[in-house]
C-alpha positions as CSV (number, residue, x, y, z in Angstrom):
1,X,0.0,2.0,22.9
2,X,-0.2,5.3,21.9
3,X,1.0,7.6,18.8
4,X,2.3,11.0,17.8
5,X,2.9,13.1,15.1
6,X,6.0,13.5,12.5
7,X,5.5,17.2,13.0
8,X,3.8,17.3,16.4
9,X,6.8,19.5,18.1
10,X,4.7,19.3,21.6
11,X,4.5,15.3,20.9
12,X,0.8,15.3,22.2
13,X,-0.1,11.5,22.8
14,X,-3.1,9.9,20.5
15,X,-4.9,6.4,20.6
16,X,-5.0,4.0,17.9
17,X,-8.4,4.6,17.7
18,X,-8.0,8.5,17.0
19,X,-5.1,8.0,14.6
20,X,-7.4,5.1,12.7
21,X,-10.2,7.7,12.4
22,X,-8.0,10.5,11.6
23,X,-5.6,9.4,9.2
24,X,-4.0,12.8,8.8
25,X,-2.8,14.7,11.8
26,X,-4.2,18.2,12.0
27,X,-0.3,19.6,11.6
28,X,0.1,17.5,8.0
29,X,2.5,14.9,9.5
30,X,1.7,11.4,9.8
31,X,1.2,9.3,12.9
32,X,3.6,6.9,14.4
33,X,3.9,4.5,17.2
34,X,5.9,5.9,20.1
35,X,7.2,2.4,20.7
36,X,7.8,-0.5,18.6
37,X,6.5,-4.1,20.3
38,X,9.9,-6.9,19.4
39,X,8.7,-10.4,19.0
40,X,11.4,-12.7,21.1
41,X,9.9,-16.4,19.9
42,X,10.2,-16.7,16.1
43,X,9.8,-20.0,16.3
44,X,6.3,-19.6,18.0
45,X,5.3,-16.9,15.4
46,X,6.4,-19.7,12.9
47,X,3.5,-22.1,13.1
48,X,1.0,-19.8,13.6
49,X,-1.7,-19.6,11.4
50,X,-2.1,-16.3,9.5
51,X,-5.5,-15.4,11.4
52,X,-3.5,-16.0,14.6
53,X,-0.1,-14.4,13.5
54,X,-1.5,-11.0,12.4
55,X,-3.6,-10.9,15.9
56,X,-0.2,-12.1,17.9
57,X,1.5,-8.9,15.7
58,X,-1.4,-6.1,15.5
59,X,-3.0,-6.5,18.8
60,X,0.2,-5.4,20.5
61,X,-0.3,-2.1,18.1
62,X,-3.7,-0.9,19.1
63,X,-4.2,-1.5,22.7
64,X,-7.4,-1.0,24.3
65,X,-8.9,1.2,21.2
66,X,-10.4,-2.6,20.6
67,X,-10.5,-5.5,22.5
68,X,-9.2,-9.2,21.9
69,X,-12.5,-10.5,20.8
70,X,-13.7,-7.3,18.7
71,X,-10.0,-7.7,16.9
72,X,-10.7,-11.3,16.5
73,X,-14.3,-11.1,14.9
74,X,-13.3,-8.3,12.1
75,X,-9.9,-10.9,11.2
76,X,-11.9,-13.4,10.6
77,X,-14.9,-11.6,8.4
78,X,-11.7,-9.4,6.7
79,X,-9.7,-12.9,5.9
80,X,-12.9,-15.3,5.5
81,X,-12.9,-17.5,2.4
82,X,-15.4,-15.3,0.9
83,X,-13.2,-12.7,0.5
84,X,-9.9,-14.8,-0.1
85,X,-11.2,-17.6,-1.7
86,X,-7.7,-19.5,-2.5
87,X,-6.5,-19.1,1.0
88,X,-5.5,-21.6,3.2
89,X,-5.7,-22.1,7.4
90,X,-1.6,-21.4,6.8
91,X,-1.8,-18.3,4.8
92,X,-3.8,-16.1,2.3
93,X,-0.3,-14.9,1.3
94,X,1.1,-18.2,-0.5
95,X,5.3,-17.7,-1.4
96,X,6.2,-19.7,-4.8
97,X,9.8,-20.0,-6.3
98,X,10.3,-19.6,-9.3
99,X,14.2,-19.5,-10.1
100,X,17.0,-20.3,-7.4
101,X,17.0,-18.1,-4.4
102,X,14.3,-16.2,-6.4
103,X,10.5,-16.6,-4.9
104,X,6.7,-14.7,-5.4
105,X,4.9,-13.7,-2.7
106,X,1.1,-13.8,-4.4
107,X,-0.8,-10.8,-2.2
108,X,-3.6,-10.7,-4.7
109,X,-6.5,-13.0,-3.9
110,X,-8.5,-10.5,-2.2
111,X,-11.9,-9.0,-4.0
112,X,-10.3,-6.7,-5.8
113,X,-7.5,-8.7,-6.9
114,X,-4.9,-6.3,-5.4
115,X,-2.3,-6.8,-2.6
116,X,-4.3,-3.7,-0.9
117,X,-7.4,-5.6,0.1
118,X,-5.0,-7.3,2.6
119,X,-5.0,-4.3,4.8
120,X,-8.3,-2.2,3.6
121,X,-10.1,-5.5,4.3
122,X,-9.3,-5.2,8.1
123,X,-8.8,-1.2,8.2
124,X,-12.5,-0.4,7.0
125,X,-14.0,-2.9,9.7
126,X,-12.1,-1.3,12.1
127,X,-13.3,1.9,11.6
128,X,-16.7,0.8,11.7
129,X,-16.2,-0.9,14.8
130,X,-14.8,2.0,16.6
131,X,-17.4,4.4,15.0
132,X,-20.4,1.8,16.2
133,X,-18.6,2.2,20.0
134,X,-18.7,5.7,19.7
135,X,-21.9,6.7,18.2
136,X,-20.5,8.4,15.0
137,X,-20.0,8.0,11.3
138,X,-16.9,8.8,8.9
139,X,-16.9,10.5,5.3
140,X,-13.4,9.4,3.8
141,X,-11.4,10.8,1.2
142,X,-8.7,9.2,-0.6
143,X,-6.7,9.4,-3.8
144,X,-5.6,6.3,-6.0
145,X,-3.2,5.6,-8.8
146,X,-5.6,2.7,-9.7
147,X,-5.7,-0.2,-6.4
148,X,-6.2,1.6,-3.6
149,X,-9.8,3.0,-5.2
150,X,-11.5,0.1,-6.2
151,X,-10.2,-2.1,-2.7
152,X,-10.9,0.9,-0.6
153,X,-14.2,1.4,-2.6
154,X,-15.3,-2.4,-1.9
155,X,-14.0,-2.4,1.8
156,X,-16.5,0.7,2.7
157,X,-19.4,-0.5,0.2
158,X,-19.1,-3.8,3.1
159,X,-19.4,-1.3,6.0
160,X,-21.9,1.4,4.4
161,X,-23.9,1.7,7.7
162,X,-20.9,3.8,8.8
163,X,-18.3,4.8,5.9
164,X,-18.6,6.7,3.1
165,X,-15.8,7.1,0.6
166,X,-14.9,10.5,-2.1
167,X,-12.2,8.9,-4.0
168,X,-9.8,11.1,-6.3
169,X,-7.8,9.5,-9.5
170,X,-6.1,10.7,-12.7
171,X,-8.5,10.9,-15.7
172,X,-7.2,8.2,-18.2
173,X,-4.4,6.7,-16.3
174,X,-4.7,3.1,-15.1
175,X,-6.2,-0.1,-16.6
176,X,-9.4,-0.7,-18.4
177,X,-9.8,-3.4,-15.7
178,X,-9.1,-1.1,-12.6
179,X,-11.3,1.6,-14.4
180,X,-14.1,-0.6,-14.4
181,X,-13.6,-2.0,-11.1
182,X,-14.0,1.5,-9.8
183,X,-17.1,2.8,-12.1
184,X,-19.5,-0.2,-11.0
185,X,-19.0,0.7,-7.2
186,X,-19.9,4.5,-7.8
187,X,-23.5,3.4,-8.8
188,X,-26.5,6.2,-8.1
189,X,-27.1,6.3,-4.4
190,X,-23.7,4.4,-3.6
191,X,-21.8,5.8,-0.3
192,X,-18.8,5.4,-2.4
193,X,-17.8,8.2,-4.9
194,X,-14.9,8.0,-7.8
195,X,-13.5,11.4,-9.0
196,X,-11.4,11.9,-11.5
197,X,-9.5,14.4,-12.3
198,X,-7.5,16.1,-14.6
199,X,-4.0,15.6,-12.8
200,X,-1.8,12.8,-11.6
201,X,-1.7,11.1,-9.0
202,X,0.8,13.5,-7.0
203,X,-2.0,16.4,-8.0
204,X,-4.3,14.5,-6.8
205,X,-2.9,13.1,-3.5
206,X,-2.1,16.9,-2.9
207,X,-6.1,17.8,-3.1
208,X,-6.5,15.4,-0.4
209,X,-3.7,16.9,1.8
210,X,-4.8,20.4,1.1
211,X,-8.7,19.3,1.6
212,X,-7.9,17.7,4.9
213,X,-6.4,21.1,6.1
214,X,-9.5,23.5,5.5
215,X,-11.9,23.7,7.5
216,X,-15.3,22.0,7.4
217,X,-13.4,19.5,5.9
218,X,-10.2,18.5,8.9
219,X,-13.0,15.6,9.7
220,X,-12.3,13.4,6.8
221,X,-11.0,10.6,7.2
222,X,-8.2,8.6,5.3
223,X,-7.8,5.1,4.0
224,X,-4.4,6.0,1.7
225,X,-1.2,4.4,3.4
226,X,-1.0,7.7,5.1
227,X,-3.2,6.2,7.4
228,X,-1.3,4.1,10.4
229,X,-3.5,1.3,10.3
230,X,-2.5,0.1,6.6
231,X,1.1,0.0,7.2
232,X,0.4,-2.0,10.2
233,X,-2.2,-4.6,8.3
234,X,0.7,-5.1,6.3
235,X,3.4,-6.5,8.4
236,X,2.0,-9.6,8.7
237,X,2.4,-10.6,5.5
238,X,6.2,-9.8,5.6
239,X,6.7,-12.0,8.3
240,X,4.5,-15.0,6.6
241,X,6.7,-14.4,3.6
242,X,9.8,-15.0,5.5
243,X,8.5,-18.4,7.5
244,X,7.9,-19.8,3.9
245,X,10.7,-18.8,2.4
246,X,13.3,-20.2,4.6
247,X,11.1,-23.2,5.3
248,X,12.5,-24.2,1.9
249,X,15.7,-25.7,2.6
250,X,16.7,-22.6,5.3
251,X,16.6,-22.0,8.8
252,X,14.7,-20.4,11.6
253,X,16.9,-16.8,11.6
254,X,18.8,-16.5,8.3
255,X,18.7,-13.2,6.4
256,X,15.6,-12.8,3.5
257,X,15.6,-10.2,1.3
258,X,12.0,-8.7,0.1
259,X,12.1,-6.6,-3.3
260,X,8.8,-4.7,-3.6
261,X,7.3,-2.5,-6.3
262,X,7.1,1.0,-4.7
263,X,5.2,3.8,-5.4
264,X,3.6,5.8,-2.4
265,X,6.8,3.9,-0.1
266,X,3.3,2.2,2.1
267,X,4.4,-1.3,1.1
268,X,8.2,-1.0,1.4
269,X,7.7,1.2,4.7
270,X,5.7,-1.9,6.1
271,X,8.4,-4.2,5.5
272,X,10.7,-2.1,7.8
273,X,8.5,-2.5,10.6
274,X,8.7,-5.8,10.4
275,X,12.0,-5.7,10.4
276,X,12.0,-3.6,14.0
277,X,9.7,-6.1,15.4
278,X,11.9,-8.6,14.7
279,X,11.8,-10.0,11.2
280,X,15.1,-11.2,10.0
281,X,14.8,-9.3,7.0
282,X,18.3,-8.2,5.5
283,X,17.4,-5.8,2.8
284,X,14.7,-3.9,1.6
285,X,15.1,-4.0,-2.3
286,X,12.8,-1.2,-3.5
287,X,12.1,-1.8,-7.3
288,X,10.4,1.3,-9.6
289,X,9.2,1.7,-13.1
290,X,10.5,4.8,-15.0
291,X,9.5,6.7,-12.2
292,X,12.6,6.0,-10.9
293,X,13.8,8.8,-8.2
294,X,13.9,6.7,-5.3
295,X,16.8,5.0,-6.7
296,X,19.0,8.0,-6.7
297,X,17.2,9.1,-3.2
298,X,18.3,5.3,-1.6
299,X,21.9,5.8,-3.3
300,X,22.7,9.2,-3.5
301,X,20.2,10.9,-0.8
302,X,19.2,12.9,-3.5
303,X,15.1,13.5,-3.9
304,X,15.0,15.1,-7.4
305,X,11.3,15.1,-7.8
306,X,10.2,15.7,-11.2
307,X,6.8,18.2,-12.0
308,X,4.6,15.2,-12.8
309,X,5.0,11.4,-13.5
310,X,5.5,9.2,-16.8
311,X,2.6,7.1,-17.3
312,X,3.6,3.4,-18.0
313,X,2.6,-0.3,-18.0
314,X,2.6,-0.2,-13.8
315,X,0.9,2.9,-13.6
316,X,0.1,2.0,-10.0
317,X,3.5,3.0,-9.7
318,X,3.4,6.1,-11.4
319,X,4.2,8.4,-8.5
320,X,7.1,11.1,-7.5
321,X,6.1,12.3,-4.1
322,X,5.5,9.4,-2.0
323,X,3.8,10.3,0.9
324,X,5.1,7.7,3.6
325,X,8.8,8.6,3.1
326,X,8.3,11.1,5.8
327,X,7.8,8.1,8.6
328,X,11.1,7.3,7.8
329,X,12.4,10.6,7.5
330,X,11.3,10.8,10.9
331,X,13.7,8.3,11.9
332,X,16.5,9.4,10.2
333,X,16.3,12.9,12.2
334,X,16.2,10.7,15.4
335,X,12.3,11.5,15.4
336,X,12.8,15.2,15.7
337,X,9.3,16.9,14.6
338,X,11.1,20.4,13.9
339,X,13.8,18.6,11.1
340,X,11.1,16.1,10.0
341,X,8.3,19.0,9.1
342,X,11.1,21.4,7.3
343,X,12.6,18.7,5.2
344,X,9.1,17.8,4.0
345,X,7.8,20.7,3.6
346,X,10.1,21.2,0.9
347,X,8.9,18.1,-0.7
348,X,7.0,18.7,-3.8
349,X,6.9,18.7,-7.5
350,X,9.7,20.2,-9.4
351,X,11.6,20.6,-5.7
352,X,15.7,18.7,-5.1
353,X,16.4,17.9,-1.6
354,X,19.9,16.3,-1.1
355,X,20.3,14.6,2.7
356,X,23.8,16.3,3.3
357,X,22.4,19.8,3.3
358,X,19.5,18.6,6.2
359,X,22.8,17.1,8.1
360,X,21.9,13.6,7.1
361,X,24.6,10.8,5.5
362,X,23.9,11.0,1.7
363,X,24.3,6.9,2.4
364,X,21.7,6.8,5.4
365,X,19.3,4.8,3.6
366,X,21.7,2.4,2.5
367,X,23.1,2.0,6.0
368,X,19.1,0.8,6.9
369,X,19.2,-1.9,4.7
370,X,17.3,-0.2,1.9
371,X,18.0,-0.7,-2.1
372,X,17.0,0.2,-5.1
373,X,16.7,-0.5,-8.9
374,X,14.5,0.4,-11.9
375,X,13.0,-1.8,-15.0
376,X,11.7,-0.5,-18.0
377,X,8.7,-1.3,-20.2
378,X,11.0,-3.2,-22.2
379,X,12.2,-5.2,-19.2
380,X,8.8,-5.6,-17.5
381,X,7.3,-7.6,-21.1
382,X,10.7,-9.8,-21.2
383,X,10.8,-10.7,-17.4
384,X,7.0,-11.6,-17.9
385,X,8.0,-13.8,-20.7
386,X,10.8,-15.3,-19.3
387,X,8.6,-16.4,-16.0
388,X,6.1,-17.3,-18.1
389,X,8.4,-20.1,-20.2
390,X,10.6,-20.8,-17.2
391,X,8.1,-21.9,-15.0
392,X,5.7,-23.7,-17.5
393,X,3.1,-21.2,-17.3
394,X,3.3,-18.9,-13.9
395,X,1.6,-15.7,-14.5
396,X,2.8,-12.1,-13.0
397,X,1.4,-8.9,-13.6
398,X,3.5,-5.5,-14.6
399,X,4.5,-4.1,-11.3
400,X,5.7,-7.5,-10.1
401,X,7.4,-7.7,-13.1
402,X,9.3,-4.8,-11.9
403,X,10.7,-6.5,-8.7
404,X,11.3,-9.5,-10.4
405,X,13.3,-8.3,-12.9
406,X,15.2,-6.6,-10.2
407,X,15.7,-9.6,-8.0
408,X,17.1,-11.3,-11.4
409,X,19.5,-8.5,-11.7
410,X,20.8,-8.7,-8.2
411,X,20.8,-12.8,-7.8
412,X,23.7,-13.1,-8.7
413,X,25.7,-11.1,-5.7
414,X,23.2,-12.0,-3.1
415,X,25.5,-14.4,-2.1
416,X,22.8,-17.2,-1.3
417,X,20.0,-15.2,0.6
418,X,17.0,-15.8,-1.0
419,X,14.8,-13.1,-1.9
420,X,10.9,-12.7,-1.7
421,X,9.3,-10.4,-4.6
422,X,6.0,-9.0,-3.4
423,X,3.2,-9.8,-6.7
424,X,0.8,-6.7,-5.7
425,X,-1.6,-7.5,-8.3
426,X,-3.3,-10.1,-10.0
427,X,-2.2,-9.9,-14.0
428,X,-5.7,-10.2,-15.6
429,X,-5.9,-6.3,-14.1
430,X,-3.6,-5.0,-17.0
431,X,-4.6,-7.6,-20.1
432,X,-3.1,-5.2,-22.5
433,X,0.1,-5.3,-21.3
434,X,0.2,-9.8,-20.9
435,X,-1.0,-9.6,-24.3
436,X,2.2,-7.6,-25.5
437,X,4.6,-9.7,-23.1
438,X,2.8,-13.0,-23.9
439,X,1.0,-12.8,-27.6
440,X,-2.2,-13.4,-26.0
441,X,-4.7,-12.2,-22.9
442,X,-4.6,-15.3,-20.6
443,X,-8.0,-16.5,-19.8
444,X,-9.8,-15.3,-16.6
445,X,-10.9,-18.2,-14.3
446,X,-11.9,-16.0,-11.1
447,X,-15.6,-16.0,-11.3
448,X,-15.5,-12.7,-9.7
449,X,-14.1,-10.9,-12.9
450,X,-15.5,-12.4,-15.5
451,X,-18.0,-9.5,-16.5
452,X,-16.9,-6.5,-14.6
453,X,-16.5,-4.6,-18.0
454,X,-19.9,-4.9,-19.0
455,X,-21.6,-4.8,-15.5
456,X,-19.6,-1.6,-14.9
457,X,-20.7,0.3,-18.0
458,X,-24.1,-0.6,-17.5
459,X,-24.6,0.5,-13.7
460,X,-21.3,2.7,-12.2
461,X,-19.8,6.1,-13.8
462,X,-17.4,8.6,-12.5
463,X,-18.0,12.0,-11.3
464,X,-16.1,14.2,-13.7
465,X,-14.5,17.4,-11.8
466,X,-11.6,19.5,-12.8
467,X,-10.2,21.8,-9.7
468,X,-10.1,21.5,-5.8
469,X,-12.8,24.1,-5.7
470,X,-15.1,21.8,-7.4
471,X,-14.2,18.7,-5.5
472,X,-15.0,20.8,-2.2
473,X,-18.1,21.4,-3.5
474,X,-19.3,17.9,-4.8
475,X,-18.2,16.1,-0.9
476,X,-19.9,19.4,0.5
477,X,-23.2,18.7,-1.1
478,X,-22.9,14.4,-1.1
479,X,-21.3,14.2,2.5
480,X,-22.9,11.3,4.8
481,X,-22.3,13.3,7.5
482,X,-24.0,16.3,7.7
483,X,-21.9,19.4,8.7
């Protein structure tokens, strides 16, 4: 298998192993398979166990970076019941319905209680594995809008020997619950570092991309969905999500829809690979908070990016440049590097881009089986609510509220195909806002959070910067690998 670049005009060839490492190409554009393995036997890939499935569908992705039985030891440590402790031989990805046609997806049982540890869990060991063959180590550096920091944090903390992590994140955005789970892990003398900043997330995500083109810096590596290897940890769970779903009064091949909260377009993107391999997955329902221009981009082909975000209730949501667009952007230009690199070069803050001037459809997103809708604050408390009473007590968190109020508004001209919401996040992450949908904080039962506040002020703090210059200086001075 190998890969190329979105922007790579000479289309040199890469190995998953270099694109794993890398994360970033050295042109800005992101790696890509240059071929797509099909699955031909859904009903084999139906009764597999989710160990087994998301070997069956990675292996065919990475070649000979790792062999069979390396890729089988780091699945089994990544998925073990230590880290997923609610998991089953089936899946760690358990679907519930909760209203006709209407089903949950729970991706949240991992350590940090976040539907990212399903891929960082895997990605980090990876890396260590391939840095171990090689003789080397990694300094990575990231940016989060709350998640992706704490799950990356705890996936490198696991593989310290070879990984070190600098991660960036807004000052004062995200959850008490997702600050604290990021302050205990950057303790004195930890290999992971949280910075924040006084930016969003799109400022900060842009620090990384600038960093990562400098040099004395090109090195880092990358453990944000701009990295290959989480979009492809996350297939699997796509197709799990469709076995279970139409195992409920369905059939092997019938259409599924997924609706997924989208931010930084990782999720949703790894949804339509699963799709190319084979998936019968109908539409792609992508569902925002007020940081909503993705639905006029899927229905208009209009990107009208604002300067900055909104902060809400799903601030792990609360982005306007999302990076992974451009793999599908890609596509849409038949994988022409030239189109690809000046359409997203004129992605940023404060920029419009409509897809008729580039000599794209304004409708080509629709014709690939994407959709898209918004909730509100308003909408995310009362679709909380309503779950909550409808079901006799199910618990989701803000950004799944997002898709689910979306799949509610759509249910009713789905005409029968059911549809999967993705729950990215465990609810007991974002307390203040289930105390204002439900009149009270529900009561954590997951020994693994029930004193992160307190243990996290005691031992972790952030690193307080304010400008690239000064982040340059503080990974400069605090790399792992000497320069």
């Amino acid at each position: 298998m190998e890969y190329v670049s979105t922007r790579d005009i000479e289309e040199e060839k890469w190995s998953f192993a270099d694109v794993l490492l890398q994360g970033l190409a050295p042109d800005k554009g992101l790696y890509l398979p240059t071929e797509v393995p099909v699955i031909h036997d859904l009903q084999a890939y139906s009764t597999m166990p989710y160990h087994e499935l998301f070997l069956n569908i990675t292996s065919r992705f990475i070649g000979s970076s790792l062999s069979l039985a390396e890729q089988v030891a780091i699945v089994r440590e990544a998925y073990s019941q230590a880290n997923f402790p609610n998991g089953t031989t089936e899946t760690i990805t358990p679907v519930t319905k909760i209203a006709d046609d209407i089903y949950v997806q729970d991706l949240s049982d991992g350590p940090t209680f976040a539907f990212k540890d399903q891929a960082l869990q895997v990605v980090c060991r990876q890396m260590a594995k391939v840095l171990a063959l090689r003789g080397q180590k990694l300094d990575i550096l990231g940016a989060t809008s709350g998640d992706t920091g704490s799950a990356a944090g705890d996936a490198v903390l696991a593989s310290r020997e070879y990984l070190s992590l600098f991660m960036l994140s807004p000052r004062d955005r995200g959850s008490r619950f997702q600050q604290a789970q990021m302050r205990i892990q950057s303790y004195p003398n930890s290999n992971v570092h949280h910075i924040q900043l006084p930016f969003d997330f799109d400022g900060c995500q842009e620090i990384v991309k600038q960093l990562k083109q400098r040099e004395g810096f090109e090195d880092l590596g990358a453990l944000n969905s701009i990295n290959w290897a989480r979009i492809l940890a996350q297939i699997t769970y796509y197709a799990s999500g469709y076995f279970q779903a139409v195992r409920d009064g369905g059939r092997l091949g019938d259409p599924v829809d997924f609706v997924v909260p989208t931010g930084n377009f990782g999720n949703v993107l790894a949804g339509y690979y699963a799709r190319q391999i084979g998936i019968p997955i109908r539409n792609l329902v992508i569902a925002t908070n007020e940081n909503n221009v993705l639905v006029d981009l899927v229905h208009n082909g209009v990107y009208d990016i604002p300067k900055e975000s909104l902060q809400t209730t799903s601030p792990s949501m609360d982005i306007v440049v999302s990076s992974n667009f451009e793999r599908l952007v890609y596509d849409l230009f038949d994988r022409n590097p030239a189109s690809t690199k000046t359409y997203m070069d004129q992605v940023r803050p404060g920029n419009r881009l409509e897809f008729t001037e580039h000599g794209i459809a304004a409708d080509a997103l629709l014709r690939l089986g994407f959709r898209a809708a918004m909730s509100t604050s308003d909408d995310r408390l009362a679709t909380i609510r309503a779950v909550h009473a409808e079901t006799g007590g199910f618990l989701i968190d803000p950004h799944t509220a997002d898709a689910v109020t979306v799949a509610r508004c759509l249910s009713e001209q789905n005409d029968g195909v059911k549809m999967v919401c993705l729950a990215t996040a465990d609810p007991m992450k974002f307390e203040e806002t289930m105390k204002s949908a439900l009149g009270y904080i529900p009561e954590r039962t997951d020994r693994r959070a029930l004193d992160i506040e307190s243990l996290s002020g005691a031992a972790g703090r952030f690193v307080m910067l304010q400008s690239i210059e000064e982040v340059a200086e503080y990974i400069t001075n605090n790399r792992f690998v000497n320069t």
